[in-house]
N, C-alpha and C positions, 0 to 999 in steps of 0.2 A: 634804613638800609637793609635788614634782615625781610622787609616786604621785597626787595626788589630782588635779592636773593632768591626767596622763595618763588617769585614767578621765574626768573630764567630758569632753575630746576624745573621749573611746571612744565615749561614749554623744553626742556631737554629731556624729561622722561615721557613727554607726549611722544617727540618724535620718535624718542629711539623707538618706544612700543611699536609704532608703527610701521618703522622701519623694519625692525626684526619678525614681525608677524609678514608683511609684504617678501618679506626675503624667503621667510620658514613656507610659505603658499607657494613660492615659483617652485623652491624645492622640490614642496612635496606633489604638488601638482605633475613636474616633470616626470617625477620618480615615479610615481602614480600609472604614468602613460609608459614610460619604458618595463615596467613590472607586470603589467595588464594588460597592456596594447590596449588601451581605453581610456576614455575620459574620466576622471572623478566625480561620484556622483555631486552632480549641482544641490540636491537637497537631499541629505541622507533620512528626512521624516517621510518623505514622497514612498505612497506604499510599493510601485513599481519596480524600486528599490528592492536588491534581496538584501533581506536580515545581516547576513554574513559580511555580505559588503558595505553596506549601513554602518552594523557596529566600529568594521576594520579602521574603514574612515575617520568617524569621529572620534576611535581612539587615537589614530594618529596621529589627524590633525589637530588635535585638541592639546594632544602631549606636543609634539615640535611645535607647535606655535607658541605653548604657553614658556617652553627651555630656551624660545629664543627671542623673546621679549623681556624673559630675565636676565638674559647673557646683555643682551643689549642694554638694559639698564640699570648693570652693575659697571659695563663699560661707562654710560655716561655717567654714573654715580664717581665710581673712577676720574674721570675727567674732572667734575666737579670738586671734588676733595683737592689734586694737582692745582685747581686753577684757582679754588678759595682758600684753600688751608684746612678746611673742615667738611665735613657731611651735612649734606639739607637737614632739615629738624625731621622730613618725613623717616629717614634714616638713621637715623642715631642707633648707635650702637643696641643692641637687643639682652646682652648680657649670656650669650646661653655656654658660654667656658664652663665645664662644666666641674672645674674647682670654685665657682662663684656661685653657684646651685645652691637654694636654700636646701640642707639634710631636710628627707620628709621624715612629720611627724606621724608616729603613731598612737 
């Protein structure tokens, strides 16, 4: 049972990733063209490319993609918990309260 478990998580955190990267692209793709009156570069390594606009891009696409492929699956994680009673094992809780913090030693 805990197999079968683990694959529908599999397949709910594939999509939402998905989902949430496809969504975070139209965004920023649009945002991209009303901000610049231009397309977004198709390949920010392409030396054609200027630097500035290279870097801009992949900084931003890299951060909103990556905020909303975690939004999305902390939503299906979310759903998952609702719907089993518990967290996937990929997710178990991580400890980091930080009254549960081992004191460091010196």
């Amino acid at each position: 049972m805990a197999s079968s478990g683990s694959k529908v998580w599999s397949v709910m955190s594939l999509g939402s990733a998905l989902l949430g990267a496809a969504v975070a692209k139209k965004v920023l793709n649009t945002t991209w063209r009303a901000a610049t009156g231009k397309n977004p570069p198709a390949n920010p390594a392409d030396p054609d490319v200027a630097m500035r606009e290279a870097v801009l891009w992949a900084t931003l696409s890299g951060t909103l993609i990556g905020v909303a492929r975690m939004l999305a699956a902390r939503r299906a994680a979310g759903y998952y918990l609702k719907s089993t009673g518990h967290l996937p094992p990929e997710l178990q809780h991580d400890n980091q309260d930080a009254d549960k913090a081992d004191a460091p030693t010196t």
